[in-house]
C-alpha positions as CSV (number, residue, x, y, z in Angstrom):
1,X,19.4,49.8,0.1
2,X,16.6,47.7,1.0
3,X,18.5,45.1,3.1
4,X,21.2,45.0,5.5
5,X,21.9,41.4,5.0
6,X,20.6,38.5,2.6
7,X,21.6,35.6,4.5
8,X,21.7,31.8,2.8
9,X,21.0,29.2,4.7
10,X,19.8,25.6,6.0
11,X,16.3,26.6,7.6
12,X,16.1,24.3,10.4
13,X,13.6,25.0,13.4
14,X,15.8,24.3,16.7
15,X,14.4,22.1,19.6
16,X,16.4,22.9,22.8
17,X,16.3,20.7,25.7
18,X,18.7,20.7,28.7
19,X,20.0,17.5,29.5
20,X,22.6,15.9,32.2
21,X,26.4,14.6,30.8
22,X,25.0,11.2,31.7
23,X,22.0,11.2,29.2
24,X,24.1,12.8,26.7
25,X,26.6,9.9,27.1
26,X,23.9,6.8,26.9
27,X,22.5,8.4,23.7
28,X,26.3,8.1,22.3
29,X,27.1,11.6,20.0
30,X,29.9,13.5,19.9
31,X,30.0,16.3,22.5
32,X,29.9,19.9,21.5
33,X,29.9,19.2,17.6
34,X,26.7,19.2,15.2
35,X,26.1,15.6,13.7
36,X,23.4,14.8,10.5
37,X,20.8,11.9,11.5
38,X,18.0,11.0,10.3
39,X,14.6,11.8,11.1
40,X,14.0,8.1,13.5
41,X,17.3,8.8,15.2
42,X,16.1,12.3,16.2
43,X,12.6,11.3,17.0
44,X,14.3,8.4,19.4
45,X,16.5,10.7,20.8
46,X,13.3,13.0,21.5
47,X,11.0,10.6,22.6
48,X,14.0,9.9,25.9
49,X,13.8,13.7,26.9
50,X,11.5,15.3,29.5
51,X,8.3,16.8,27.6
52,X,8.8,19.9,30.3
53,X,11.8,22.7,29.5
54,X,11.8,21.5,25.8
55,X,11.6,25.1,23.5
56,X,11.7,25.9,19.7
57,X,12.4,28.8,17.7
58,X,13.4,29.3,13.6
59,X,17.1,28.5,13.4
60,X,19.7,27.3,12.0
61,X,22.9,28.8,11.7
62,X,22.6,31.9,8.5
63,X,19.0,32.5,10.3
64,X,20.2,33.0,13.6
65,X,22.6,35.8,12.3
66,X,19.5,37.4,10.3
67,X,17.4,37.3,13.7
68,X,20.2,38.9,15.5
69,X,20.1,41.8,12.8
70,X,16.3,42.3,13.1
71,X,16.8,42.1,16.7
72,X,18.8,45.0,16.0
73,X,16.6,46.8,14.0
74,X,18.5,46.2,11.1
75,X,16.3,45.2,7.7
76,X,17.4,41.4,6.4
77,X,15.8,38.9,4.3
78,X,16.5,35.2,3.9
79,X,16.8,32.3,1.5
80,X,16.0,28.6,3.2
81,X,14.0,25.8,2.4
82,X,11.1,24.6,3.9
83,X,8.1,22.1,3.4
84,X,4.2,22.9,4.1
85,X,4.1,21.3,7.5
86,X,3.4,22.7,10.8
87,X,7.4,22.9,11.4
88,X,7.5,25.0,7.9
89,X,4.8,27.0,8.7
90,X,6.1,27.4,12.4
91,X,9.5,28.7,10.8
92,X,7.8,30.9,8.3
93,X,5.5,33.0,11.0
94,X,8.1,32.5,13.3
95,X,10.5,34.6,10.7
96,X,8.1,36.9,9.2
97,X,7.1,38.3,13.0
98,X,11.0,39.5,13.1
99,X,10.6,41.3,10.1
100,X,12.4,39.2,8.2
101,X,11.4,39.3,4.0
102,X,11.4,34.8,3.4
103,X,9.7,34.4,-0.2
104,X,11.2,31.4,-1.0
105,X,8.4,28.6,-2.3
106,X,8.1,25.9,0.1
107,X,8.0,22.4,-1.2
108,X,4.8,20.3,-1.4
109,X,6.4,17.0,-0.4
110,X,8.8,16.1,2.7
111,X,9.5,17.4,6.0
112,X,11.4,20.6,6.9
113,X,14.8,20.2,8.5
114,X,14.8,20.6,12.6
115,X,18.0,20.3,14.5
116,X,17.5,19.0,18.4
117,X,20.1,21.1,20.7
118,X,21.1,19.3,23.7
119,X,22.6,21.7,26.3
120,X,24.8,19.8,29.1
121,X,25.8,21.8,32.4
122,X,29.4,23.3,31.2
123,X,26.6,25.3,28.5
124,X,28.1,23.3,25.5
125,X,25.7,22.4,23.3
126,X,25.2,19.0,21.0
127,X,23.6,19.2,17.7
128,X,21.7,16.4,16.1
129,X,20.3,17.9,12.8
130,X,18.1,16.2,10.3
131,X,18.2,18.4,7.2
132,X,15.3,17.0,5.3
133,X,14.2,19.9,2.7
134,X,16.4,22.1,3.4
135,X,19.2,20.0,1.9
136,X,17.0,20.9,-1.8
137,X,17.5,24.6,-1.5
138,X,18.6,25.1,-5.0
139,X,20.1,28.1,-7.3
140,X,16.5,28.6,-8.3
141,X,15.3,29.9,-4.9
142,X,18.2,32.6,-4.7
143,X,16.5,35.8,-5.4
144,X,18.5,38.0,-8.0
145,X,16.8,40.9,-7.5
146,X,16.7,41.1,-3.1
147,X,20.5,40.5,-3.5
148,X,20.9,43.6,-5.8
149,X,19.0,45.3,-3.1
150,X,21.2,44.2,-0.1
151,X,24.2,45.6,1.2
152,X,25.8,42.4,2.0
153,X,25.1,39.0,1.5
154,X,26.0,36.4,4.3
155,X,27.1,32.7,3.6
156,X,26.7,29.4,6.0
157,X,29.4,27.1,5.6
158,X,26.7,23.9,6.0
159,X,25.9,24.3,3.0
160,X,28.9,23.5,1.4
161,X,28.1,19.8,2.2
162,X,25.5,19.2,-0.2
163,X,25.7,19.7,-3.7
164,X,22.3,21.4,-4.4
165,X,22.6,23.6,-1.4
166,X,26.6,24.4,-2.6
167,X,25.1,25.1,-6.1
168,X,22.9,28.0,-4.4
169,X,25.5,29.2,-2.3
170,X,27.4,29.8,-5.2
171,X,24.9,31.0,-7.2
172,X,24.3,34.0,-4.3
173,X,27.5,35.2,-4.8
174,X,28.1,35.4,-8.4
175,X,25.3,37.9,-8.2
176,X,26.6,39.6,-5.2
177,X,29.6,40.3,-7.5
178,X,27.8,41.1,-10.3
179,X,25.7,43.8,-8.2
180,X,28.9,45.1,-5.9
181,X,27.3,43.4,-3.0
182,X,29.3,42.8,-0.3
183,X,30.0,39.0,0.4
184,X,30.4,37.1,4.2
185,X,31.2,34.0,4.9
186,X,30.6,31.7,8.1
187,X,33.1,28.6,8.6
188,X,30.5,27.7,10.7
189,X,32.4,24.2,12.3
190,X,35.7,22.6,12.0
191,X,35.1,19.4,11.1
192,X,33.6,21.2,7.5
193,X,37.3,22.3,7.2
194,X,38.1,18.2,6.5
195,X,35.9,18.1,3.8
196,X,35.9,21.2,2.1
197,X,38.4,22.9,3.4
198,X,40.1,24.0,-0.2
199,X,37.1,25.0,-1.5
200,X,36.5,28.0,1.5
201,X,40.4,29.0,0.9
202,X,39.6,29.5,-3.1
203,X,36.3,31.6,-1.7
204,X,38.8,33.5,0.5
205,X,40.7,34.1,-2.1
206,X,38.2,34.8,-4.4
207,X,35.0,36.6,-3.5
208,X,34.2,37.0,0.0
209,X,35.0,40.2,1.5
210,X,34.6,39.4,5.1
211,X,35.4,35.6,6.8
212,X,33.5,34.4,10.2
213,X,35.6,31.9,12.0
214,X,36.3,30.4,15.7
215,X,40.0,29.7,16.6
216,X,39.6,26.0,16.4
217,X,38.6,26.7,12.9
218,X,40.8,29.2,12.2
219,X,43.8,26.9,13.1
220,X,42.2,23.8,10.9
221,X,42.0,26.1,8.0
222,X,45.3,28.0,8.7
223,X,47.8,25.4,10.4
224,X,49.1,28.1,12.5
225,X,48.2,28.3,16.4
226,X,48.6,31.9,17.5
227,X,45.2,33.8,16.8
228,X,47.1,36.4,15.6
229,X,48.8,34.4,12.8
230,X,45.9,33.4,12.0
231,X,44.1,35.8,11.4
232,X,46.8,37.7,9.6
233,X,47.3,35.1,7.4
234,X,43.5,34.8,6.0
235,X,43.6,38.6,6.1
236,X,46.3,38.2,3.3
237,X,43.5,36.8,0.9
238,X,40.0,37.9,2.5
239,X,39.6,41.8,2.5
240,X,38.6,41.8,6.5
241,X,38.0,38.6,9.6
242,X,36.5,38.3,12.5
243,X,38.0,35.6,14.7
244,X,36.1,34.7,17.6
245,X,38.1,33.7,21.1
246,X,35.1,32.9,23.5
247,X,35.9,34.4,26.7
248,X,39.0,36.3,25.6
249,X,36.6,38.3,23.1
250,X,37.4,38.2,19.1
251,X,40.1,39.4,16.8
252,X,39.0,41.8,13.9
253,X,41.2,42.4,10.9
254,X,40.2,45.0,8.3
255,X,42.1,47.4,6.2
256,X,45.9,45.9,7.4
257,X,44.3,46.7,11.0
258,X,43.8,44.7,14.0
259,X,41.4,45.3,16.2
260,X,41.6,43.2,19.5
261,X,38.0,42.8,20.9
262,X,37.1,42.6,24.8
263,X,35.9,39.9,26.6
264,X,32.8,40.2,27.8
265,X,32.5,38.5,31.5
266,X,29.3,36.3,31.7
267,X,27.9,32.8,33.1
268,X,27.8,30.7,30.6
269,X,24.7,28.7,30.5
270,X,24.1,27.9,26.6
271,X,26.5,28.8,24.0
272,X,24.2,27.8,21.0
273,X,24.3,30.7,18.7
274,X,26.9,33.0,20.2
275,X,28.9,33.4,16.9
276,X,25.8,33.3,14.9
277,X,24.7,36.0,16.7
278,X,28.2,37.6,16.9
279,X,28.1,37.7,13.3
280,X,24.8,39.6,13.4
281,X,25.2,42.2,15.6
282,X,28.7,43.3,13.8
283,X,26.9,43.1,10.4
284,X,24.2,45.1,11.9
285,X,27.4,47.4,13.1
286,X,29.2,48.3,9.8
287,X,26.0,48.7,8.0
288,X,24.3,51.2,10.4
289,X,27.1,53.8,10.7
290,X,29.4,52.1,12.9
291,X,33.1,51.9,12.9
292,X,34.7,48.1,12.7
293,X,35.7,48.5,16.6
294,X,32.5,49.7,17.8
295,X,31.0,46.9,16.0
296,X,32.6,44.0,17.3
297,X,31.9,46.0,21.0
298,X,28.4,45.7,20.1
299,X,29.0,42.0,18.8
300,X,30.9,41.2,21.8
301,X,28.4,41.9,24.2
302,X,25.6,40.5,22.1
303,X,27.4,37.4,22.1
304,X,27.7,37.3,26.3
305,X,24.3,38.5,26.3
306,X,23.7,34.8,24.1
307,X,25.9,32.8,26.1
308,X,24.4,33.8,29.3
309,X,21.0,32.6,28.4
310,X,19.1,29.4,26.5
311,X,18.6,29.7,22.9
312,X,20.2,31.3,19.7
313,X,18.0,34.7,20.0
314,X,18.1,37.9,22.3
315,X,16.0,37.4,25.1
316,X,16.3,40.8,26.3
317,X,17.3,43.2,22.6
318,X,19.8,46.3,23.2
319,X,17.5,49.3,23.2
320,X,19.0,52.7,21.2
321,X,20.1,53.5,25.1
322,X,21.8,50.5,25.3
323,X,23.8,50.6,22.1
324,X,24.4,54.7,22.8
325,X,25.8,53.4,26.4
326,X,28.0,50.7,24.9
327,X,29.8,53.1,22.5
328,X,30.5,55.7,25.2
């Protein structure tokens, strides 16, 4: 195979900034959640913030997990939309130095999407994300034959909230299916489980093979409260989960097994992109040879290793030596 992963996603380009409780407060948005504004709302909101300690990187959630594979040495490719302006071309070259294979066509008119991360003190992070372009990622930028050459494909939940970007997430798996590629999907945040909430439990039902959630999300989607039950019950449908706990580590279900995941003790300074990057390193896992618990080891500690710094990416990538050492 030529891929790991073929991830499908919003491409955004993330601008981080640290800010106090207080700032976060006077500029009014919900804590810890990711809210769609316009593009004056997040220029305001970037025009208040100190010019110093402000950093960007290619993001967005299915491109943080396709990072995290390269970072791995894993081969992925992508499918997100951008425009030719600086922030496209910034995402593009930004990708591309990764490793990552990005051939879809920008568009000649518009702005690419950005999403402004504001990180508060208790490393919870606040997302204000202006889609722009990459809301017009369409069935006709999915690559057919990239997919055939992948051994998995992996699925944002975003972009279930648009219907062009819906229409090529769907489009990416009926030719996963029709290749016998693998298919993952991300709930990627609860309040998505309000508004499409039936539509990710026909997908679980139907074609995805392996389902990313958090436990707030698993107990929107399930109604149950113990992680357990609910991971059990969207094992009934999805062929394996990996239910994310924080702190307390994850819960992997595969094969009528669960797999309890460690905990991985680290001070939390930013949180942005731990299950993205969760997700990543336990893709790159089970397609490099590794059994489902030493994958979610590995994804464990690449998620503390996340959570412990600022920004969605591996400051500081697991060497061979590393990996070896965290399978002993």
């Amino acid at each position: 195979m030529k891929y790991n992963v073929y991830g499908v996603g919003n491409a955004l380009v993330d601008i981080q900034a640290r800010v106090s409780d207080d700032v976060l407060l006077k500029l009014d948005f919900a804590k810890g959640i990711m809210t769609l504004v316009d593009e004056p709302t997040q220029q305001r909101v970037l025009q208040g913030l100190p010019t110093s300690g402000i950093n960007r990187c290619a993001g967005g959630s299915a491109a943080n997990t396709v990072i995290g594979i390269a970072q791995f040495g894993g081969k992925a490719a992508f499918a997100g939309k951008i425009a030719t302006d600086e922030i496209g071309e910034f995402f593009i070259k930004d990708m591309r130095k990764l490793g990552i294979a990005i051939e879809v066509p920008p568009t000649s008119g518009g702005q690419s999407g950005s999403c402004v991360v504001l990180i508060t003190e208790d490393a919870q992070r606040t997302m204000l994300t202006n889609l722009a372009v990459a809301s017009t990622l369409s069935p006709a930028d999915i690559n057919e034959d990239e997919i055939r050459q992948s051994e998995w494909i992996y699925v944002e939940g975003y972009l279930f909230t648009g219907e062009s970007t819906k229409a090529a997430a769907y489009r990416a798996i009926e030719i996963a299916k029709k290749y016998g590629v693998k298919v993952a999907l991300t709930v990627s945040d609860p309040f998505l489980i309000n508004l499409v909430g039936n539509e990710f439990w026909d997908l679980i039902r139907g074609p995805v093979d392996l389902l990313f959630c958090n436990l707030e999300e698993a107990r929107s989607l399930t109604k149950q409260h113990d992680p357990v039950d609910c991971a059990q019950l969207i094992h009934q449908h999805a062929t394996a989960v990996a239910l994310t706990l924080g702190p307390d580590g994850s819960l992997l279900v595969q094969g009528n097994q669960l797999i309890p995941i460690e905990g991985v003790s680290v001070k939390a300074i930013d949180t942005t992109g731990a299950g993205d990057m969760y997700a990543g390193a336990l893709l790159y896992g089970i397609t490099n040879g590794l059994s489902w618990k030493q994958a979610g080891h590995l994804a464990s500690h690449a998620a503390a290793r996340v959570v412990g710094q600022l920004g969605a990416r591996l400051q500081n990538t697991f060497s061979a030596a590393d990996i070896a050492e965290l399978l002993k």
